[in-house]
Backbone bond lengths (Angstrom), bond angles and torsions (degrees), N, CA, C in turn:
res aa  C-N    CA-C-N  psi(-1)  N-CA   C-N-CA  omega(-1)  CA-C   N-CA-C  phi
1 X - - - 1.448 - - 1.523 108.66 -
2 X 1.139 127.88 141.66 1.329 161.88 164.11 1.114 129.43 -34.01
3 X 1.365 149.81 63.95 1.770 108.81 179.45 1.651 126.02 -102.67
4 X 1.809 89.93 37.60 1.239 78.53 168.67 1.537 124.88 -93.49
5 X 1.656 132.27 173.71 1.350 112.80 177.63 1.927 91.26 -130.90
6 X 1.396 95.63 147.43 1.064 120.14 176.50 1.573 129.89 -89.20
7 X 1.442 111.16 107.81 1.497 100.10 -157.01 1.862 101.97 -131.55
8 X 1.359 115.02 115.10 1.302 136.17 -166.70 1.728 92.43 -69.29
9 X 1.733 107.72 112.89 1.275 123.43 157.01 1.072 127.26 -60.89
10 X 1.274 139.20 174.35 1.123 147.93 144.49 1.768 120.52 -122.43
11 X 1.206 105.55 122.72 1.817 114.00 -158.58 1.663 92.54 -49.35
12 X 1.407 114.83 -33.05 1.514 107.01 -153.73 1.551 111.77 -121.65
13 X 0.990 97.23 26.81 1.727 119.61 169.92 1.621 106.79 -65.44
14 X 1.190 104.68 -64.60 1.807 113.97 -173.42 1.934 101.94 -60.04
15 X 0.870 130.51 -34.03 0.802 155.48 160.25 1.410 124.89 -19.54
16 X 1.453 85.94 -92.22 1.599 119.84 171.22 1.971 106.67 -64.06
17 X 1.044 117.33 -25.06 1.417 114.16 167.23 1.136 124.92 -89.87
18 X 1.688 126.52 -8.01 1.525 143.64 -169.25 1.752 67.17 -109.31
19 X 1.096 163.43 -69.88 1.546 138.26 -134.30 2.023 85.15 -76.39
20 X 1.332 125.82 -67.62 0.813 129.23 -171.27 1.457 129.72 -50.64
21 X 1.323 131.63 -24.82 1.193 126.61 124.36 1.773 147.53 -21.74
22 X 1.365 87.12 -62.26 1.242 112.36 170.50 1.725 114.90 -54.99
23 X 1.349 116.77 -65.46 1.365 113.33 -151.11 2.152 92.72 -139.90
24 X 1.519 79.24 36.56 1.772 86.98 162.52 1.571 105.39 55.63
25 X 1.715 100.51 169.30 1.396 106.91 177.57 1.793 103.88 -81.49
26 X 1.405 99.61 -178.65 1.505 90.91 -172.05 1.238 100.79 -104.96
27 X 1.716 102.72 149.10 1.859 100.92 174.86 1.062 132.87 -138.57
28 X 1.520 131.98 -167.37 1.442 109.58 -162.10 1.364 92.57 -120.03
29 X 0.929 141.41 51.60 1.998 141.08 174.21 1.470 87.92 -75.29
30 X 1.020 103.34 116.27 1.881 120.18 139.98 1.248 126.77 -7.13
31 X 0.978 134.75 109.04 1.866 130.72 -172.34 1.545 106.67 -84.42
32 X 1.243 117.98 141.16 1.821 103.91 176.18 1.740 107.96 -66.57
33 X 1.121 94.47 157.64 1.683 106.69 169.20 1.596 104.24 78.46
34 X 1.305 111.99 -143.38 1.585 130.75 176.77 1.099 128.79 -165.35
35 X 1.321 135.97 143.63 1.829 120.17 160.79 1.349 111.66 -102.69
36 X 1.217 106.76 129.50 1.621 119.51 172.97 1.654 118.07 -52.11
37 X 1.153 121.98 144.50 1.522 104.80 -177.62 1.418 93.34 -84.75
38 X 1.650 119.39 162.13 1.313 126.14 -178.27 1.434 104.75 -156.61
39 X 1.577 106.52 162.92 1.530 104.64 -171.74 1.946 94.01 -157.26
40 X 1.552 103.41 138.42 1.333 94.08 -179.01 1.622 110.89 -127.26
41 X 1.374 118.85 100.20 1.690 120.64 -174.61 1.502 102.53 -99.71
42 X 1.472 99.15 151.10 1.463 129.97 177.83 1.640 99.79 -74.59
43 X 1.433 108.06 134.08 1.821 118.78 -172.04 1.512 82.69 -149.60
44 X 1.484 110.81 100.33 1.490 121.19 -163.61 1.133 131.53 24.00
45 X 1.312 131.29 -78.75 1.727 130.06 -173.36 1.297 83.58 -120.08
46 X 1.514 138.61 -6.46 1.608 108.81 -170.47 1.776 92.90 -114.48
47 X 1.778 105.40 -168.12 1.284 97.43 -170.41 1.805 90.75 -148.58
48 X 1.438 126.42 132.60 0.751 123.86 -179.36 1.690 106.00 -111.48
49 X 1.635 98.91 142.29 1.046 99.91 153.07 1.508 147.41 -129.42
50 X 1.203 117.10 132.22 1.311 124.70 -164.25 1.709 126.12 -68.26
51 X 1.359 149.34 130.22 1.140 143.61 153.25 0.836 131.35 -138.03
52 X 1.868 118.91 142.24 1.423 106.37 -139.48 1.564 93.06 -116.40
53 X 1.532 116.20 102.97 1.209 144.45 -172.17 1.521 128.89 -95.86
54 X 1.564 117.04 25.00 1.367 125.86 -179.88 1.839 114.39 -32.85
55 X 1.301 97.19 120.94 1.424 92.97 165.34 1.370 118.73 74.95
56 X 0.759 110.87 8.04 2.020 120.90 -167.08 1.607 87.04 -101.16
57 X 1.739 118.08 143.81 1.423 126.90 152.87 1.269 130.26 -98.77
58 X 1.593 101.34 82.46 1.298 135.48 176.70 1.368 115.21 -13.45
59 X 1.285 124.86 -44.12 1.025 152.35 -150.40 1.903 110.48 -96.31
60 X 1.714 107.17 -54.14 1.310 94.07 159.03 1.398 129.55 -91.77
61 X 1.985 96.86 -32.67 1.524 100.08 -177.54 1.529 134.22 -85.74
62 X 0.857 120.85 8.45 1.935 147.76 -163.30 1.177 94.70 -105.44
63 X 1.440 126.42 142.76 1.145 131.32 141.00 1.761 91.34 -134.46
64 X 1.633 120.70 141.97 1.505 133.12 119.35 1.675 146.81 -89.64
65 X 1.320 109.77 137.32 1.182 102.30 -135.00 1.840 89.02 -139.09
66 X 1.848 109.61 153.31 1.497 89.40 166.04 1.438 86.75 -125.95
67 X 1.472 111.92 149.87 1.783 120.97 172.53 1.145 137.23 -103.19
68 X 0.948 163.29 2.55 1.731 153.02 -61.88 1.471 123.09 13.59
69 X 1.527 96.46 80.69 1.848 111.21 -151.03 1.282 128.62 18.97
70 X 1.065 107.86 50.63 1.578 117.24 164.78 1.657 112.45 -105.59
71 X 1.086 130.21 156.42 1.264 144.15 -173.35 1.541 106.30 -114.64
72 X 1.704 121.14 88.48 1.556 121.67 -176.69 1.586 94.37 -110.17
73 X 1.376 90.16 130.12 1.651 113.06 167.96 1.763 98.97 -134.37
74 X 2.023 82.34 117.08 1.563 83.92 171.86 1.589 114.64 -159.40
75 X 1.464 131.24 -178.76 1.099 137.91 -162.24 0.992 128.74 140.74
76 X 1.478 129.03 -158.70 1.533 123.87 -162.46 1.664 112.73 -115.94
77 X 1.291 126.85 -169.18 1.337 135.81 173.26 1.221 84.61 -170.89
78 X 1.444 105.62 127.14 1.792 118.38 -150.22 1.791 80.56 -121.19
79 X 1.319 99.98 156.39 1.647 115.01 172.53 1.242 111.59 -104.73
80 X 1.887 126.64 73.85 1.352 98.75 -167.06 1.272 116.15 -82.22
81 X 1.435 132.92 17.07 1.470 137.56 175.33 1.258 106.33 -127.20
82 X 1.432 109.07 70.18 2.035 126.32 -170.52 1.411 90.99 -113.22
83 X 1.701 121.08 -46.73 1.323 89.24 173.76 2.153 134.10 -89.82
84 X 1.167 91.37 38.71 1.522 94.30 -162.79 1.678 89.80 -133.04
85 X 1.455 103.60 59.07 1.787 122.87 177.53 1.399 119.86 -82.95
86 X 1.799 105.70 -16.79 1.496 111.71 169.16 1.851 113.67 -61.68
87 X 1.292 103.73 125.15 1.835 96.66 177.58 1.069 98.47 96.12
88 X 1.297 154.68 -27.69 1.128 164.06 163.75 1.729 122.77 -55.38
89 X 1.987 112.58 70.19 1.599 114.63 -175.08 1.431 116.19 -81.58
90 X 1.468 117.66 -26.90 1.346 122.92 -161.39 1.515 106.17 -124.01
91 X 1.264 119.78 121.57 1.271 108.54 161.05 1.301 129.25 -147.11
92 X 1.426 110.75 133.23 2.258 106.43 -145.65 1.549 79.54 -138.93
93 X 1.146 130.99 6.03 1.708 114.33 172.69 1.218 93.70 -104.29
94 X 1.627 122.01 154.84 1.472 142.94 -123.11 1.626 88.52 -142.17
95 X 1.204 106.23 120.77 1.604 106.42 170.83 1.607 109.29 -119.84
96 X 1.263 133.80 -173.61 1.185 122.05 -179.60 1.307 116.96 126.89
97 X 1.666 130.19 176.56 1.651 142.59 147.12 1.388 108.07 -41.95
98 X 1.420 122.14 172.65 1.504 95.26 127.56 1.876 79.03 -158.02
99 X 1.484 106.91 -146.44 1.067 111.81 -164.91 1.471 113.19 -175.56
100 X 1.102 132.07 126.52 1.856 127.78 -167.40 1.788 103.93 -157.56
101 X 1.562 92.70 112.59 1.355 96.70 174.93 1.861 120.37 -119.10
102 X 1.306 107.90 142.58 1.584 115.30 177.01 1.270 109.56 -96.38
103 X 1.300 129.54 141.47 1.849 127.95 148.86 1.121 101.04 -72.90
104 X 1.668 112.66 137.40 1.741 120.83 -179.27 1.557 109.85 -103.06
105 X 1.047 140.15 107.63 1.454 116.86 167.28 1.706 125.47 -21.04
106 X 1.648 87.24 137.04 1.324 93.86 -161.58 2.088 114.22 -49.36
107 X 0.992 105.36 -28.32 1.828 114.58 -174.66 1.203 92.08 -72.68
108 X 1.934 158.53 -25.42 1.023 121.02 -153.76 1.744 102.31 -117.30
109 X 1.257 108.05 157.87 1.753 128.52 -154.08 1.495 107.60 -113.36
110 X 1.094 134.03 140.25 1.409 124.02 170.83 1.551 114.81 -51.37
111 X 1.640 119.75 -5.38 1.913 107.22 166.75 1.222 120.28 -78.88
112 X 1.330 108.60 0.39 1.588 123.56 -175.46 1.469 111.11 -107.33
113 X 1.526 120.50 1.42 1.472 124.39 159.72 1.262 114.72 -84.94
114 X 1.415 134.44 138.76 1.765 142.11 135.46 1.591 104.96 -107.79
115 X 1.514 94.48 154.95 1.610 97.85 171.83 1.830 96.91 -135.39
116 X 0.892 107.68 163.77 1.549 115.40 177.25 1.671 112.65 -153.18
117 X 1.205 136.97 165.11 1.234 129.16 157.01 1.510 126.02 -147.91
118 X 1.082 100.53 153.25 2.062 94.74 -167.15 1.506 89.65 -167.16
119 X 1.548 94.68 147.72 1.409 116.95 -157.02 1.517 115.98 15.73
120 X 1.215 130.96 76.36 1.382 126.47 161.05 1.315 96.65 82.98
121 X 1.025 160.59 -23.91 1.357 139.01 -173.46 1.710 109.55 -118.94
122 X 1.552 101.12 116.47 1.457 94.92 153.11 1.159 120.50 -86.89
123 X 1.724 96.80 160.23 1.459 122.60 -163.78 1.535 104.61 -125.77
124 X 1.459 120.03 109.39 1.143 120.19 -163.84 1.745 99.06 -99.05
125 X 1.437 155.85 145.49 1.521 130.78 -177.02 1.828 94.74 -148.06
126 X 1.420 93.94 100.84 1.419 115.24 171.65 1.789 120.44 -86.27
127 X 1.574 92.64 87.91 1.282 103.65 -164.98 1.619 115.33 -74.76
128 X 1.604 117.67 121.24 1.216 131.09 178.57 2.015 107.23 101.28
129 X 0.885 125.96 2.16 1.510 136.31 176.94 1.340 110.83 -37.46
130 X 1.490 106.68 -46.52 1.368 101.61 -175.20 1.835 103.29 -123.75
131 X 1.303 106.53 41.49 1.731 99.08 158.70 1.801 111.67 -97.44
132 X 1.409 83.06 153.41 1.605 97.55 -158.62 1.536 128.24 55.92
133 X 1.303 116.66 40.71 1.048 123.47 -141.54 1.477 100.94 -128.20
134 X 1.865 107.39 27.92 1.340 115.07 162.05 1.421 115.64 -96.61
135 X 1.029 101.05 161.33 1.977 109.36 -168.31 1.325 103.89 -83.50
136 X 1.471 101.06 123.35 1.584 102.82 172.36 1.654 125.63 -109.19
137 X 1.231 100.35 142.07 1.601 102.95 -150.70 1.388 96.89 -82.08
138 X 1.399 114.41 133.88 1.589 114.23 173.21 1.543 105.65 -102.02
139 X 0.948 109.21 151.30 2.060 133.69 -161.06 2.106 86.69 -85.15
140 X 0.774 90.77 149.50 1.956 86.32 173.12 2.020 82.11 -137.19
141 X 1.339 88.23 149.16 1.589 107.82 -170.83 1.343 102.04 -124.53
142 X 1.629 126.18 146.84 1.227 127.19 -170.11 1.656 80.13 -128.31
């Protein structure tokens, strides 16, 4: 008879407790600020992009911007009823900075940006993004 006991490992047990050590369990604390949800579709050769900006004043708190062809759209969503927290049990709307950047194809220039906004969503429209913007097959030589 036997006394040994048989006990089913897992390869990534040791592992998974050396990560968890290290850099804590994971948690759900609140991040400051917010990211806007965003979405960017092809509208023939150009490319718009969408952000969904409820309630924000476009006007003071927004800026768009191009950087070393990058596409930065950013700003605030201000709490103007932060101090009126009495009565206040639930709260899942997101106040804060935030910050959202695109890579632009290398050919396009900030004269080729408009932005506009209506009902809550800006509309960013990066005109020409996708001209010539079929794949060209390169020959490989032996």
């Amino acid at each position: 008879m036997s006394n040994l006991v048989w006990t089913r490992r897992s390869p990534f047990a040791e592992f998974d407790a050396l990560v968890r050590q290290s850099f804590g369990p994971a948690t759900s604390w609140p991040t400051p600020g917010f990211v806007p949800a965003a979405e960017v579709v092809k509208d023939g050769d150009d490319a718009l992009v969408r952000v969904d900006l409820p309630g924000v004043d476009v006007d003071k708190d927004v800026t768009v911007e191009v950087e070393r062809g990058t596409l930065v759209i950013s700003g605030e969503r201000r709490d103007e009823r932060a101090e009126q927290t009495e009565g206040r049990t639930l709260r899942e709307v997101r106040y804060g900075k935030f910050r959202r950047t695109f890579t632009l194809p290398t050919h396009v220039t900030g004269d080729a940006i408009t932005a506009s906004y209506d009902a809550g969503i800006l509309t960013v429209k990066v005109a020409g993004a996708h001209a010539n913007a079929e794949a060209q097959k390169i020959e490989i030589t032996k």
